[in-house]
N, C-alpha and C positions, 0 to 999 in steps of 0.2 A: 459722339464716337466713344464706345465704347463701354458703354452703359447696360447695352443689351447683352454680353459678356463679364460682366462684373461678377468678381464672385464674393459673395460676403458669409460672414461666420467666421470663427477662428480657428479651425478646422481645419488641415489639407490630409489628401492620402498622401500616404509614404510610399516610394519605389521604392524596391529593390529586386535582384534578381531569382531568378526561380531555384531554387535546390534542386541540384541531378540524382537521382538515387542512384544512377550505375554509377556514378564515385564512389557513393559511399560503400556500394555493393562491392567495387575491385577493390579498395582500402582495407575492407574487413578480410577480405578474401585476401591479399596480400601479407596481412599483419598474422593470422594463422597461419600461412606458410613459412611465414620467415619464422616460428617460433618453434614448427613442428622442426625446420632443417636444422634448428639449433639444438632443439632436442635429441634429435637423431644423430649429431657428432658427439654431442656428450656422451651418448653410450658407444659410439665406439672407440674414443679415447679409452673410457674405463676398460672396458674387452679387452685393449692393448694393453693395455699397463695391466689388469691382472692374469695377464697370464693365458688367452684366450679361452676358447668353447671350451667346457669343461666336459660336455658333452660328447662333443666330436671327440675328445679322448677317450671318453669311458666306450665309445663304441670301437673305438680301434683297439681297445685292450680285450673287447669282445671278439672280435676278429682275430686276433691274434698276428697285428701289421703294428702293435707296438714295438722295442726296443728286447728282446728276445736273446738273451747267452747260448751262442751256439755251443753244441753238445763234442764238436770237435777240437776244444781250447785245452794247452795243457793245465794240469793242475794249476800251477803257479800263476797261469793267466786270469785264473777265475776269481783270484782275489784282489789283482791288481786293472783287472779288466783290459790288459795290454793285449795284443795279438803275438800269434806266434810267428809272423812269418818273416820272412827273409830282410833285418836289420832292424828288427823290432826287440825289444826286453822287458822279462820279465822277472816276478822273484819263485824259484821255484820250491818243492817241496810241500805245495799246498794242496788243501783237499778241495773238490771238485766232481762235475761230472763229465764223462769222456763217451764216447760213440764206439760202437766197434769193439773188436775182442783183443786187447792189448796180448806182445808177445811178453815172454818170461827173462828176464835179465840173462839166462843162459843160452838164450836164441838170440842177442846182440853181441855183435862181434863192434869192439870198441879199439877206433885207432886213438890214441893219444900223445898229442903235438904241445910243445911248450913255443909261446910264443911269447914269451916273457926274457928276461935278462938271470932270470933265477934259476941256476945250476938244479939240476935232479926235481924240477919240478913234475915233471913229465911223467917219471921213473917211479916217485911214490905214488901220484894219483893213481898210475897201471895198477899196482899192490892193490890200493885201498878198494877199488873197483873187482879186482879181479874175486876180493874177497866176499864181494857183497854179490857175486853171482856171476857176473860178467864175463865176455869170452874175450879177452885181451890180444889185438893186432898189433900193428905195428906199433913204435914208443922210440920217440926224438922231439929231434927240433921242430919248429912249425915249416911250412914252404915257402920260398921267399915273400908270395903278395899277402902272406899273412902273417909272417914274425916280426913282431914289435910293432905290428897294426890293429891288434886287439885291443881294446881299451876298457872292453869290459871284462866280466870272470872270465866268458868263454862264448863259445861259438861251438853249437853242433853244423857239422857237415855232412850231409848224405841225400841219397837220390828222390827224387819228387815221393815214391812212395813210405817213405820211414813217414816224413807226417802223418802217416796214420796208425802210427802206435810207438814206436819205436823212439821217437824223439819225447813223447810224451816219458815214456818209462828212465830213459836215461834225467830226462829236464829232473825230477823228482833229487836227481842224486846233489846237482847244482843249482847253486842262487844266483841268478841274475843271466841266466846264458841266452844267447841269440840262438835263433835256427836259423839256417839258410840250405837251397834246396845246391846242387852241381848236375852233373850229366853222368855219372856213374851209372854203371849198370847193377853194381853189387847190392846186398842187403847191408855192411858194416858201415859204420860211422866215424865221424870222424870228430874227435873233441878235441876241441883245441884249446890250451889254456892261457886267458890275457893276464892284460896288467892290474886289473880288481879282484885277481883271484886271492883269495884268502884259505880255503881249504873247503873239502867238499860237505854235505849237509851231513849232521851227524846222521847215525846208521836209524836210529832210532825213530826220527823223524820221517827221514826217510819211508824207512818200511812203511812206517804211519800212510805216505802220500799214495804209497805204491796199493795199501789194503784199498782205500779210497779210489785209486782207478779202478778196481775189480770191482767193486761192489759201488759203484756211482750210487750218491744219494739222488731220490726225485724231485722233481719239483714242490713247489709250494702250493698247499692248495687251493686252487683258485687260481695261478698262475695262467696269465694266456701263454705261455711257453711249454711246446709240448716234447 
């Protein structure tokens, strides 16, 4: 038994199992993609933290859909980049470009309201105004929902169309005034003066702001702003 089966020498084969190439094949292929996915968040971390496409801006400033200073802002907005509209402020007397053919300080009819605690405020600003060109209306107290609710210099009042020139030429006279639009039909204004009023720009300046509406500087050139 057993003899005829006998195996002699010192020698055996080894088993072992067969190596699959598709493992190795998906392993390699897995191990690139997990390097390229990492690669590809690191750049758009960077992207975000600096500041995005630099490109996608240089073509919007080609375009002219970048960040653009409308032509309609008073002076004084231009350097504080405030808006003029109804409870907004800004500091006026500054140079600027403006739209449109500004009226002449003798074609605004100026009402002037004290809505302050300060006796004859009202009374000198009419003078000083009427001196510097102005057509001087009425001169008192403010009307009730607006005396001793100003808080800042002042407040222009008048109807939807002065914003296009009219509020522009008086804002040059004062620092820091509001516009706001009412339902009037007239072309006269109405200035009212708060509790940060200190007294109006000097005359000098002034004029200064008012050459500056006339003769708007242009743009920069190269400017997408046209």
């Amino acid at each position: 038994m057993g003899g005829k089966y006998r195996i002699t020498g010192d020698r055996y084969p080894r088993m072992s199992r067969p190596r699959s190439r598709r493992r190795l094949i998906f392993a390699g292929f897995g191990s690139v993609l997990t390097l390229g996915l990492v690669g590809w968040g690191t750049l758009q971390l960077i992207d975000v933290f600096s500041g995005g496409n630099s490109d996608d801006q240089t073509v919007r400033a080609a375009h002219g859909t970048g960040d653009c200073e409308r032509g309609d802002k008073r002076p004084d907005e231009k350097a504080k980049s405030g808006r003029s509209d109804s409870g907004q402020s800004g500091q006026s007397g500054r140079q600027g470009r403006t739209g449109g053919k500004l009226p002449k300080p003798s074609q605004i009819t100026v009402n002037v309201y004290n809505a302050t605690t300060r006796s004859g405020l009202a009374k000198d600003t009419a003078k000083e105004l009427e001196k510097r060109g102005f057509k001087i209306g009425k001169v008192g107290n403010a009307p009730e929902q607006y005396d001793k609710k100003v808080k800042n210099a002042g407040m222009l009042l008048g109807a939807p169309g002065a914003g296009d020139g009219a509020f522009n030429v008086l804002g040059t006279q004062l620092s820091g005034a509001r516009t706001k639009n009412d339902t009037r039909n007239g072309k006269d204004i109405d200035l009212i003066i708060g509790n940060s009023f200190k007294d109006l720009v000097k005359q000098k300046d002034a004029d200064k702001a008012l050459a500056a509406l006339a003769k708007p500087s242009p743009a920069p050139s190269g400017s997408p702003c046209r």
